[in-house]
KOLKOL-566286 format. One record per atom (N, C-alpha, C): residue number from 1; residue in one letter; chain; atom name; x, y, z. Coordinates in pm, 1 decimal, always signed. Layout:
# residues N
+-----+---------+--------+-------+----------+----------+----------+
! num ! residuo ! cadena ! atomo !        X !        Y !        Z !
+-----+---------+--------+-------+----------+----------+----------+
! NUM !       a !      A !    CA !        X !        Y !        Z !
...
+-----+---------+--------+-------+----------+----------+----------+
***
This chain:
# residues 74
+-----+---------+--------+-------+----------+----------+----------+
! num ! residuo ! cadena ! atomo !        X !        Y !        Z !
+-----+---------+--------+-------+----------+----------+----------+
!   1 !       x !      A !     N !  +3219.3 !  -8943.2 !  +5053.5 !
!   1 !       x !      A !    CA !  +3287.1 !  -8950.2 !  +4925.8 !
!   1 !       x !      A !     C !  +3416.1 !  -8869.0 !  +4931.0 !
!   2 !       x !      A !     N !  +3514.3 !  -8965.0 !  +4890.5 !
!   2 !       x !      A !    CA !  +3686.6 !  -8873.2 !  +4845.7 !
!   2 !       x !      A !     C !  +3662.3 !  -8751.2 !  +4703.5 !
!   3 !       x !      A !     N !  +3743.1 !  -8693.4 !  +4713.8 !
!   3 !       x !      A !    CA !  +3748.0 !  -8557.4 !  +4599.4 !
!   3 !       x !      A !     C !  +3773.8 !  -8703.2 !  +4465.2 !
!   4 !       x !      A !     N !  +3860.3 !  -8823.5 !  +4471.4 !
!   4 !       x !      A !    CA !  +3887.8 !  -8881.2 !  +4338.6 !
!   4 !       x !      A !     C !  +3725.9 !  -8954.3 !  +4324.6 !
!   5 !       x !      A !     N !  +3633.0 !  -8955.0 !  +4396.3 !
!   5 !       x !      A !    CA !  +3524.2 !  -9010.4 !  +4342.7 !
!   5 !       x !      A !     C !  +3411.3 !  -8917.7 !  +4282.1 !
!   6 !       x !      A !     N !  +3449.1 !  -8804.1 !  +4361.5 !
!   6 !       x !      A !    CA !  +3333.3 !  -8699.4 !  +4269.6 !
!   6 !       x !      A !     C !  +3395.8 !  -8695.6 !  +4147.7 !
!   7 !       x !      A !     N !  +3613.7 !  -8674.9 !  +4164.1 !
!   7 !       x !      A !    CA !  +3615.8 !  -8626.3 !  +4035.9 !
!   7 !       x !      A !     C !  +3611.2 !  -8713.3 !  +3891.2 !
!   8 !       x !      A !     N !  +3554.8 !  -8904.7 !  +3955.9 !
!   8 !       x !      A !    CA !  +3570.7 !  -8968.1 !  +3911.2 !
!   8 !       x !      A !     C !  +3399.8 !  -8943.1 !  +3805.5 !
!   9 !       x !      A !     N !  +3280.5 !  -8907.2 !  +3890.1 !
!   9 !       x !      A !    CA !  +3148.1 !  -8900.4 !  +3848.7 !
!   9 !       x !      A !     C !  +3179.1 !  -8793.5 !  +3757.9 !
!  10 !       x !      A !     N !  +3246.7 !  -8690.1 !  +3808.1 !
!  10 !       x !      A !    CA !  +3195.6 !  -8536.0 !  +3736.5 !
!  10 !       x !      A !     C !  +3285.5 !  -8546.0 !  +3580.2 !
!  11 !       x !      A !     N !  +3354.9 !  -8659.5 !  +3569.6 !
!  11 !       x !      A !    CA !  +3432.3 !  -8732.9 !  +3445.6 !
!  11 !       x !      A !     C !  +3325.2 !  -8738.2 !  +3370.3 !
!  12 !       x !      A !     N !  +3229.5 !  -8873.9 !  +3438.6 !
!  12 !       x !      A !    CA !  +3118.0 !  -8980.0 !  +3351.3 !
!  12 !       x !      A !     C !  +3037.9 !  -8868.7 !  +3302.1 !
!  13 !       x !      A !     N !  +2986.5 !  -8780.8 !  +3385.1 !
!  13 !       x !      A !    CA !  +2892.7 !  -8705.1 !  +3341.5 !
!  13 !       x !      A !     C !  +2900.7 !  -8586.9 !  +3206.6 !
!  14 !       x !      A !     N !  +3050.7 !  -8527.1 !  +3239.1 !
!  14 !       x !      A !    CA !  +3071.8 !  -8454.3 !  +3168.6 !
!  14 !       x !      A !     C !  +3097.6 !  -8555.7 !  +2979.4 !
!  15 !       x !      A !     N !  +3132.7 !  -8667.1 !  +2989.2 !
!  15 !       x !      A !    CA !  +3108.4 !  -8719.9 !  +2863.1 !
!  15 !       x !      A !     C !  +3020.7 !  -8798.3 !  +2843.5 !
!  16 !       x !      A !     N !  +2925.7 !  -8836.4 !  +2875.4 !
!  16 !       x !      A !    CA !  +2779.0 !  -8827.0 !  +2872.5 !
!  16 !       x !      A !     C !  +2710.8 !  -8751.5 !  +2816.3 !
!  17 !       x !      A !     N !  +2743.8 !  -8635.0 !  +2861.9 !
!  17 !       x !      A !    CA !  +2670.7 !  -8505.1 !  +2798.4 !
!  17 !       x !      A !     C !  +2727.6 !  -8462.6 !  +2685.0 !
!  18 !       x !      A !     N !  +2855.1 !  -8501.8 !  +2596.8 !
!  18 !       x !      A !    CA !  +2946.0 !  -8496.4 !  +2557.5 !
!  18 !       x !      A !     C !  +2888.3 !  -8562.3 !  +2441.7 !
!  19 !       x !      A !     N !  +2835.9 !  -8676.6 !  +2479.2 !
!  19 !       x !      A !    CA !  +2829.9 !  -8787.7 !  +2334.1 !
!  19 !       x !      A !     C !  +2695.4 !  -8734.8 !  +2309.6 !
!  20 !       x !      A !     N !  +2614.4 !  -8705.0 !  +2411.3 !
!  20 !       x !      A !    CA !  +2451.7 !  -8715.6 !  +2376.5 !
!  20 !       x !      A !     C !  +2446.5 !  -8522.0 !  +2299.7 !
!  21 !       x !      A !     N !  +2546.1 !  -8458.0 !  +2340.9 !
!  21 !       x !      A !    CA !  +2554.1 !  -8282.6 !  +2203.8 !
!  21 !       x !      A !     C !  +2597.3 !  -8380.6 !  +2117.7 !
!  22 !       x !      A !     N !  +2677.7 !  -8442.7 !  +2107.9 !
!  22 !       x !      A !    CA !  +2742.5 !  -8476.0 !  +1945.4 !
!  22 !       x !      A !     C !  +2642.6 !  -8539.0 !  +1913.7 !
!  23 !       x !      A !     N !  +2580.0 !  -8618.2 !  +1937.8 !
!  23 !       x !      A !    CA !  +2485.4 !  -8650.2 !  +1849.3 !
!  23 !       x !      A !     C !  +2344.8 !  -8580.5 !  +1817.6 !
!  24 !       x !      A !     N !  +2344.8 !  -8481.5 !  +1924.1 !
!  24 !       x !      A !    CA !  +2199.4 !  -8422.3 !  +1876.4 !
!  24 !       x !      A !     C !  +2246.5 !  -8368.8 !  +1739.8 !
!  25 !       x !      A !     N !  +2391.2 !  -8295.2 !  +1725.8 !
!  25 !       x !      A !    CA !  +2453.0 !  -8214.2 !  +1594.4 !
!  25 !       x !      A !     C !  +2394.3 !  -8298.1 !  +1472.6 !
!  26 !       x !      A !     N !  +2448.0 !  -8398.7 !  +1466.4 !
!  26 !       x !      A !    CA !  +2446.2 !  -8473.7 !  +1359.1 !
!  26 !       x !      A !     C !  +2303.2 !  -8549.6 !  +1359.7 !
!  27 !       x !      A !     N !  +2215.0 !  -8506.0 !  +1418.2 !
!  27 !       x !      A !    CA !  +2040.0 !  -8612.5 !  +1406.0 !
!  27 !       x !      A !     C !  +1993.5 !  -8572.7 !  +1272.6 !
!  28 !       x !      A !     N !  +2011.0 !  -8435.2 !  +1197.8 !
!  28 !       x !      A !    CA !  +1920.2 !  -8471.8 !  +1066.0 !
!  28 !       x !      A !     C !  +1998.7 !  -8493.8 !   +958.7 !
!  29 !       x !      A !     N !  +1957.6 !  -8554.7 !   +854.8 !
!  29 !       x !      A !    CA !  +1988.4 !  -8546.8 !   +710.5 !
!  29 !       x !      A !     C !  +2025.8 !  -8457.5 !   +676.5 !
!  30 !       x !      A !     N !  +2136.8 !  -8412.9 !   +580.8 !
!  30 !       x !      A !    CA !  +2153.8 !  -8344.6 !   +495.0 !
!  30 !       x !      A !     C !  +2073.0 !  -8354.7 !   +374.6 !
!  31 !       x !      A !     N !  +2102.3 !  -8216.2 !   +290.2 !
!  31 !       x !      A !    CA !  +2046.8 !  -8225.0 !   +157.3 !
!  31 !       x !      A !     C !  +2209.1 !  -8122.1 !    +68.4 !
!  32 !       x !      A !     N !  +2274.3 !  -8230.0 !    -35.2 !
!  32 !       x !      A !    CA !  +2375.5 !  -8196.5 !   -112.4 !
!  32 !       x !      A !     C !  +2349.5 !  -8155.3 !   -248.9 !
!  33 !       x !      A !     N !  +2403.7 !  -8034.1 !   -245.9 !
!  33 !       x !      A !    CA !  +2412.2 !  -7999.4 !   -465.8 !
!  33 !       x !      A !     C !  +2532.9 !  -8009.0 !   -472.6 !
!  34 !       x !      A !     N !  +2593.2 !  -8084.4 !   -567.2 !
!  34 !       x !      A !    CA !  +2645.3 !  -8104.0 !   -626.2 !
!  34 !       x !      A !     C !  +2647.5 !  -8015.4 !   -760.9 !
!  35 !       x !      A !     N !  +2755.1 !  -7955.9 !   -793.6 !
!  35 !       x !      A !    CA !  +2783.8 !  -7864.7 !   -915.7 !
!  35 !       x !      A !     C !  +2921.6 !  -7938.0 !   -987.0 !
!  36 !       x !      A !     N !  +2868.8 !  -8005.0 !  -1073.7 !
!  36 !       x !      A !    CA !  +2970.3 !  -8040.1 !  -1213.4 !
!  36 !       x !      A !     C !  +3011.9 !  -7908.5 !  -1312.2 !
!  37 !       x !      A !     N !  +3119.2 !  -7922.5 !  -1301.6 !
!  37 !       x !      A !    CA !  +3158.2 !  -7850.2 !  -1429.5 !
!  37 !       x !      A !     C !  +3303.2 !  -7891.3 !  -1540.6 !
!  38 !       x !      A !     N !  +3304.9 !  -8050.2 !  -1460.5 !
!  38 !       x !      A !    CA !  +3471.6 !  -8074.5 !  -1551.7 !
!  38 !       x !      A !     C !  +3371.9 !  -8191.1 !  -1627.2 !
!  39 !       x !      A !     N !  +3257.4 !  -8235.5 !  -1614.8 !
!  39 !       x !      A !    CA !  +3243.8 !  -8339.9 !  -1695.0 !
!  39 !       x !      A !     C !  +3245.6 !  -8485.7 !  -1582.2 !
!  40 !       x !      A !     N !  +3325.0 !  -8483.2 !  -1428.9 !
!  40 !       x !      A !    CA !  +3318.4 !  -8630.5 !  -1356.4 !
!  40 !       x !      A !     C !  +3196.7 !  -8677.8 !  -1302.6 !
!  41 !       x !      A !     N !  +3120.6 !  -8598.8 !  -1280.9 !
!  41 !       x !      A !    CA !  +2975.3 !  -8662.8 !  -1210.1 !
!  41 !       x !      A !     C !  +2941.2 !  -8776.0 !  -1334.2 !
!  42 !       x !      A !     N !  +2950.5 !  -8764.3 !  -1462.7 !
!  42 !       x !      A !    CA !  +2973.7 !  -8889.1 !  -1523.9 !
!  42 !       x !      A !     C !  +3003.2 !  -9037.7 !  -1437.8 !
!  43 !       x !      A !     N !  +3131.7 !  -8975.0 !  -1385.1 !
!  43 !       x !      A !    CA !  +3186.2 !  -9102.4 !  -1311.6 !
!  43 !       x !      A !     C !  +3170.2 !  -9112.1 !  -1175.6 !
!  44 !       x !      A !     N !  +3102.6 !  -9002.6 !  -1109.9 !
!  44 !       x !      A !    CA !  +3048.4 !  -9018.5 !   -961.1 !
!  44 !       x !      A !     C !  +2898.0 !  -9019.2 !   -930.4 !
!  45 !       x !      A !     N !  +2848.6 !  -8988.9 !  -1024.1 !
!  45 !       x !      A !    CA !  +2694.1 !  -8955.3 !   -983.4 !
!  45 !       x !      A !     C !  +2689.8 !  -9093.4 !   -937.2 !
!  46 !       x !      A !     N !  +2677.9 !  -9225.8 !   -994.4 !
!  46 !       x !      A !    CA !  +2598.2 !  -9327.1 !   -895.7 !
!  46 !       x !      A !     C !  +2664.3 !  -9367.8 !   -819.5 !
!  47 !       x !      A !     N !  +2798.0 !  -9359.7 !   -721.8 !
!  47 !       x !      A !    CA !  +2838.3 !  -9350.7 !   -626.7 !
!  47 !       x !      A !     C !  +2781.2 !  -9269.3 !   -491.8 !
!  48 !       x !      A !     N !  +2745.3 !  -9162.6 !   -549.1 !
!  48 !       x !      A !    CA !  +2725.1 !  -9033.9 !   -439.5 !
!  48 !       x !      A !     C !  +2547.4 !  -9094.8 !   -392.8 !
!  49 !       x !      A !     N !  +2462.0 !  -9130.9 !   -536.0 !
!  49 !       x !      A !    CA !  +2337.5 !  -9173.1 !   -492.4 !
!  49 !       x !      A !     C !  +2314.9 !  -9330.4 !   -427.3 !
!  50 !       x !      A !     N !  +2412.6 !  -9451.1 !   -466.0 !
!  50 !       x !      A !    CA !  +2400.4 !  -9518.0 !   -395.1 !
!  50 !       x !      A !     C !  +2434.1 !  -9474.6 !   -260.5 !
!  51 !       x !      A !     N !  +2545.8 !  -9396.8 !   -216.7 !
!  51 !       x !      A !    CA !  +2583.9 !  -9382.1 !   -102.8 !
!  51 !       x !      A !     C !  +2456.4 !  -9276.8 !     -2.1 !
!  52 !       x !      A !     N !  +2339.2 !  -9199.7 !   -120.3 !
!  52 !       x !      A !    CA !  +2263.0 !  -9147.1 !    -45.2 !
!  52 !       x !      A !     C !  +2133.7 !  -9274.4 !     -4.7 !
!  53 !       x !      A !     N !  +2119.1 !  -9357.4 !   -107.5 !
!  53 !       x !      A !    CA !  +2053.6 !  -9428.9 !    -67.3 !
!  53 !       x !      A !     C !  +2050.9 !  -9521.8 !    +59.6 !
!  54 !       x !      A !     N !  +2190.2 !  -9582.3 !    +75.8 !
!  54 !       x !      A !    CA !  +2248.6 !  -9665.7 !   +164.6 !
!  54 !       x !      A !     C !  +2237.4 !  -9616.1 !   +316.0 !
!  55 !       x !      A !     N !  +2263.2 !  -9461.0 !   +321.0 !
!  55 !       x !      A !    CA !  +2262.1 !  -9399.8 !   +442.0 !
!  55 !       x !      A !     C !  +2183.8 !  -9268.4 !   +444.0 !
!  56 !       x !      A !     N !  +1995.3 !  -9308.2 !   +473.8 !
!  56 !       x !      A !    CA !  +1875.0 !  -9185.1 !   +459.4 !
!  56 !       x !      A !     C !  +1944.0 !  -9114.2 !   +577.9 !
!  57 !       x !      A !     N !  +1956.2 !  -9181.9 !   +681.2 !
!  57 !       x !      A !    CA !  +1998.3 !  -9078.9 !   +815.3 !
!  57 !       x !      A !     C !  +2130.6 !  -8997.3 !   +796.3 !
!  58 !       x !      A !     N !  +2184.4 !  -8990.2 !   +680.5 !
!  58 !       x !      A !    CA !  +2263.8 !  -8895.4 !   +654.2 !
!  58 !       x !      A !     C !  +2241.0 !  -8778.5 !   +554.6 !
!  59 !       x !      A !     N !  +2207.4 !  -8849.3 !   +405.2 !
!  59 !       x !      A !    CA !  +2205.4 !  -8744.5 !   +333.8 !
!  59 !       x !      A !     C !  +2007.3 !  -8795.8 !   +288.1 !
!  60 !       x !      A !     N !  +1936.9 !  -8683.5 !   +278.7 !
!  60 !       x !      A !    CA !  +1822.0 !  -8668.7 !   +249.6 !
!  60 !       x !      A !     C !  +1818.1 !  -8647.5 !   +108.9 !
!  61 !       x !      A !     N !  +1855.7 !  -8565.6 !    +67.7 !
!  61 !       x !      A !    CA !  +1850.8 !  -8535.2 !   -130.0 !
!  61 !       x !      A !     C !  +1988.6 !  -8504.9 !   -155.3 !
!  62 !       x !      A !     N !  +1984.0 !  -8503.6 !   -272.6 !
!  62 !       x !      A !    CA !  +2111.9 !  -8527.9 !   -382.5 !
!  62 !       x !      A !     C !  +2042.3 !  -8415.2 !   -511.9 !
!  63 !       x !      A !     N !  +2124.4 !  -8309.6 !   -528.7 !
!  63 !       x !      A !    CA !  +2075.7 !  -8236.8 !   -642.3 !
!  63 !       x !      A !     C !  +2211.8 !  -8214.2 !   -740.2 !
!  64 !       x !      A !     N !  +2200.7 !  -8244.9 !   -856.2 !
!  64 !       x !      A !    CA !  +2278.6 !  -8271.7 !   -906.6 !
!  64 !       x !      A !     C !  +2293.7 !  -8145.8 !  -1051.7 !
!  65 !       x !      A !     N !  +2390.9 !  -8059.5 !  -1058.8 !
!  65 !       x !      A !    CA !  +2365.4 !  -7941.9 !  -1192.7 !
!  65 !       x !      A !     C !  +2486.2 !  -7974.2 !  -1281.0 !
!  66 !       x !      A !     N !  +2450.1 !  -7942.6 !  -1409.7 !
!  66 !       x !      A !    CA !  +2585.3 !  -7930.0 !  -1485.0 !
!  66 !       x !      A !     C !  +2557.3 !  -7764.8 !  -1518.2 !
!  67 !       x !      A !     N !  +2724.7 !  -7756.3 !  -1507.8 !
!  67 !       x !      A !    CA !  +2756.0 !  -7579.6 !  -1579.4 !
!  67 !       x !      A !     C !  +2902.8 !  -7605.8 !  -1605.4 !
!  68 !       x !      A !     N !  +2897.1 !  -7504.8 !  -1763.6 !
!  68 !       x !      A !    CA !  +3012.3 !  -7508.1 !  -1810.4 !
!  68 !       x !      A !     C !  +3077.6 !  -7405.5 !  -1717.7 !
!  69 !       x !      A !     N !  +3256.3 !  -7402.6 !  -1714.8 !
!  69 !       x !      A !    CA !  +3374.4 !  -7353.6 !  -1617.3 !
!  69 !       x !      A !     C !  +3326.0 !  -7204.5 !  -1584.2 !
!  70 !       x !      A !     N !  +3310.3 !  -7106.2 !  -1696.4 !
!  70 !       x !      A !    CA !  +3275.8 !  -6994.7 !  -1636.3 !
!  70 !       x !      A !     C !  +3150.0 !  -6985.9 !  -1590.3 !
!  71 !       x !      A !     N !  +3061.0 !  -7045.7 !  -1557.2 !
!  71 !       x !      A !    CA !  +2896.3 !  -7069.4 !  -1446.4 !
!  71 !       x !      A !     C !  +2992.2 !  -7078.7 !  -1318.6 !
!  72 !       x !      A !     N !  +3108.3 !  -7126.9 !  -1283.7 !
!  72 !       x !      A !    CA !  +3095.2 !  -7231.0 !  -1191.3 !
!  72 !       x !      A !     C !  +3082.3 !  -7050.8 !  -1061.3 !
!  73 !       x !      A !     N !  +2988.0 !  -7184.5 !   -947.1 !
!  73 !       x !      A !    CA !  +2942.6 !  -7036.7 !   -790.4 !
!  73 !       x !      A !     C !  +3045.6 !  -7019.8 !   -760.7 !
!  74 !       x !      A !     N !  +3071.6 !  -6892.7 !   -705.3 !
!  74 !       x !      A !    CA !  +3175.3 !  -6885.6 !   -594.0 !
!  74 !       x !      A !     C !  +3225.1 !  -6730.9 !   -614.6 !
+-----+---------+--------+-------+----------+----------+----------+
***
């Protein structure tokens, strides 16, 4: 074997291993809270839950709070 064929393998391998970490990262579900405090989850809540429904292997639960401006975390 030439040095351009190992360095051609030690390529494949290294992104191989590459795709198969990125995806172990991303294997579970999330779980999202959501904190309203202007009043829009009105207009997003069934967006955010169809979109949890549509995709389980992403988001697992959806928790949803209202609090008026001075509640809000942070």
């Amino acid at each position: 074997m030439n040095t351009t064929t190992i360095a051609r393998r030690v390529r494949r391998i290294a992104l191989a291993l590459g795709f198969t970490l990125s995806a172990a990262a991303v294997a579970a579900p999330v779980s999202l809270n959501v904190v309203d405090v202007a009043g829009n989850l009105q207009l997003t809540q069934k967006a955010i839950e169809a979109f949890r429904d549509k995709n389980p292997n992403l988001v697992s639960t959806v928790t949803f709070t209202n609090a008026p401006a001075p509640q809000l975390p942070g």
